[in-house]
Structure formats: structure tokens, C-alpha cells
C-alpha positions as CSV (number, residue, x, y, z in Angstrom):
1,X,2.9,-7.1,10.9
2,X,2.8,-5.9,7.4
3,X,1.8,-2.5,6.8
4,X,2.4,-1.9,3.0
5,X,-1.1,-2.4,1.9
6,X,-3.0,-0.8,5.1
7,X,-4.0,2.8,4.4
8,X,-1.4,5.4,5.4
9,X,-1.8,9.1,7.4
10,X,-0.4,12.5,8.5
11,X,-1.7,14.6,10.6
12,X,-3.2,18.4,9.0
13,X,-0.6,20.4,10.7
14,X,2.5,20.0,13.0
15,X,2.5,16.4,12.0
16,X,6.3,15.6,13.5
17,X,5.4,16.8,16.9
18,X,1.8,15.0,16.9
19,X,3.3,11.8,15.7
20,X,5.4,12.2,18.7
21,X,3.0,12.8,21.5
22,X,1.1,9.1,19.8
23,X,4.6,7.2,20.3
24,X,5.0,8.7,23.9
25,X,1.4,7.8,24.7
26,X,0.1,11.3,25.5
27,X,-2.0,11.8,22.0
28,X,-5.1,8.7,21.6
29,X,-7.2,10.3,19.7
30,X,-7.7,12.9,16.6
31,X,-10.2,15.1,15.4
32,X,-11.3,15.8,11.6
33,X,-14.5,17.7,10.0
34,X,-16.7,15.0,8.7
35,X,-18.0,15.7,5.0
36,X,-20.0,12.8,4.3
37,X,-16.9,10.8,3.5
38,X,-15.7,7.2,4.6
39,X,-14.8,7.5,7.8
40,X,-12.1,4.7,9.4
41,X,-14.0,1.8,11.0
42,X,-13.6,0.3,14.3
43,X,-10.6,-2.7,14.2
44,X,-9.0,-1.0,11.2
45,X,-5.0,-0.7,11.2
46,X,-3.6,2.4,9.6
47,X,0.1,3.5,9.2
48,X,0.5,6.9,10.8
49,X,3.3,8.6,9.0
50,X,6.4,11.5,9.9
51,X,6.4,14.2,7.8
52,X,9.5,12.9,5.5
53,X,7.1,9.9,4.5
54,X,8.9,7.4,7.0
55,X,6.6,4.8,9.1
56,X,5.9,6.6,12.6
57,X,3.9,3.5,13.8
58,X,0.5,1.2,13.1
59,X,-2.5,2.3,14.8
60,X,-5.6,0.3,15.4
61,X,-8.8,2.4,15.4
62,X,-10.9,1.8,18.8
63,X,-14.0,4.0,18.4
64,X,-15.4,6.7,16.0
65,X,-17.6,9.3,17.1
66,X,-19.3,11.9,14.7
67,X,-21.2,14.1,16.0
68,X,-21.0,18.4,16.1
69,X,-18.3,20.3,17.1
70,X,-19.8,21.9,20.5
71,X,-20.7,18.2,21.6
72,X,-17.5,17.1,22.2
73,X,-16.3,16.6,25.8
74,X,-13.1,17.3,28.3
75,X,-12.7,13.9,28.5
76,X,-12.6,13.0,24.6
77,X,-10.5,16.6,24.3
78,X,-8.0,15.4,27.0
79,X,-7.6,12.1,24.9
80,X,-6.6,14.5,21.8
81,X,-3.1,14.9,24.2
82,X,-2.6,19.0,23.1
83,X,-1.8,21.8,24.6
84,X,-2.8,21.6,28.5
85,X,-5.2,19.1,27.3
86,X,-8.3,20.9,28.7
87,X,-11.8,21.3,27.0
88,X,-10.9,25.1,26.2
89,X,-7.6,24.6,24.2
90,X,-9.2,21.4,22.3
91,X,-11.8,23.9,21.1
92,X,-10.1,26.9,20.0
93,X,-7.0,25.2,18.3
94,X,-9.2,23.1,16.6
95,X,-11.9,25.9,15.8
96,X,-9.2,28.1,14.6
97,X,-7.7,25.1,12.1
98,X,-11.4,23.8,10.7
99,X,-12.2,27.7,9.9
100,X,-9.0,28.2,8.0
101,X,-10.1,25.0,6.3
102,X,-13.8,25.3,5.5
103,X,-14.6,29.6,6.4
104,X,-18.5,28.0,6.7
105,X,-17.5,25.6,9.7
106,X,-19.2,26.8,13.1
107,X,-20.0,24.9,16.4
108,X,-22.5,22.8,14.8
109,X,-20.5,21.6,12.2
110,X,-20.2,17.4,12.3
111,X,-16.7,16.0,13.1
112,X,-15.1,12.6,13.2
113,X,-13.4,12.2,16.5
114,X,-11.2,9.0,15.9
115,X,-9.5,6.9,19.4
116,X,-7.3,5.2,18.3
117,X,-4.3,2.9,20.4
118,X,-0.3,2.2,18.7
119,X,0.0,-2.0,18.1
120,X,3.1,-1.7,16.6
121,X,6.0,0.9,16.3
């Protein structure tokens, strides 16, 4: 499978140890404030990168979710892979990084939530 011309990825913060809980199958999904932008579309590879710029693996995108912050569940938060994987940590490590990020984001604010399954490594 080529990957040189699909789009390519980090994650916003402790990339190396999130690229690793993908390849061990723990991590499934991500989470990102949504702006308006392009969002990834269902069926779309994407090459998920380590922090030193080296090919981690190729992800396929499954579904994509956008919708506000205080709507997402314990079982989309347990598919995030973090922490103790409950609803509780999902929300304030992710509160804490989209604040540092945009000081206007609150509960309401819309997010892309991104499942996504590793086709090739």
C-alpha cells in the first residue's frame, strides 16, 4: 500500500505514546475541536506519524462524529484508549487541552470525534 501521497498526522500532544496505544490496539479513536474546517471522511487512509517524522502506521477512517463537547459518551471516550479510559478522564484531559488551545472553548463547543481502525503498519 502506498502511502506517500495520502495525507499525514500527529497527534496535539504526547504524540509517541498515543501512536503507541493505536499500534497496540488500545487507542480507536481521537478527538479534535471542530472549526468549520474539512474534516476526514469516512473510507479515507491517512498516515499517522511518530514524533521524529517516521511512518507509525495507515489508518482508515470508520466514522466521524461532530457534535458538542458534553455530548460525547463513555463508550466513544473508552474508544479514545487514555488514561483509565472512563467518561471522567476523556473529559477533563481533553477539556484541559482544547482550553489551552482556544480560552473561549466550553462544553458546548463542536468537536470532531474521528474512529478510526490500523490497515497497515
Amino acid at each position: 500500500m502506498k502511502s506517500e501521497k495520502l495525507e499525514t498526522w500527529q497527534f496535539g500532544v504526547d504524540n509517541d505514546f498515543l501512536v503507541d496505544l493505536v499500534l497496540k490496539g488500545e487507542k480507536k479513536a481521537t478527538t479534535s475541536i471542530y472549526n468549520g474546517e474539512k474534516s476526514p471522511k469516512v473510507g479515507e487512509l491517512s498516515v499517522l506519524l511518530f514524533s521524529n517524522g517516521k511512518k507509525a502506521c495507515i489508518l482508515k477512517t470508520k466514522e466521524i462524529i461532530i457534535t458538542e463537547f458534553k455530548n460525547i459518551t463513555f463508550d466513544l471516550a473508552q474508544l479514545e484508549g487514555e488514561g483509565d479510559k472512563s467518561l471522567e478522564y476523556f473529559q477533563k484531559v481533553h477539556y484541559s487541552h482544547f482550553k489551552s488551545i482556544d480560552p473561549s472553548f466550553n462544553e458546548n463547543t463542536k468537536v470532531i470525534f474521528e474512529i478510526f481502525e490500523v490497515v497497515s503498519k
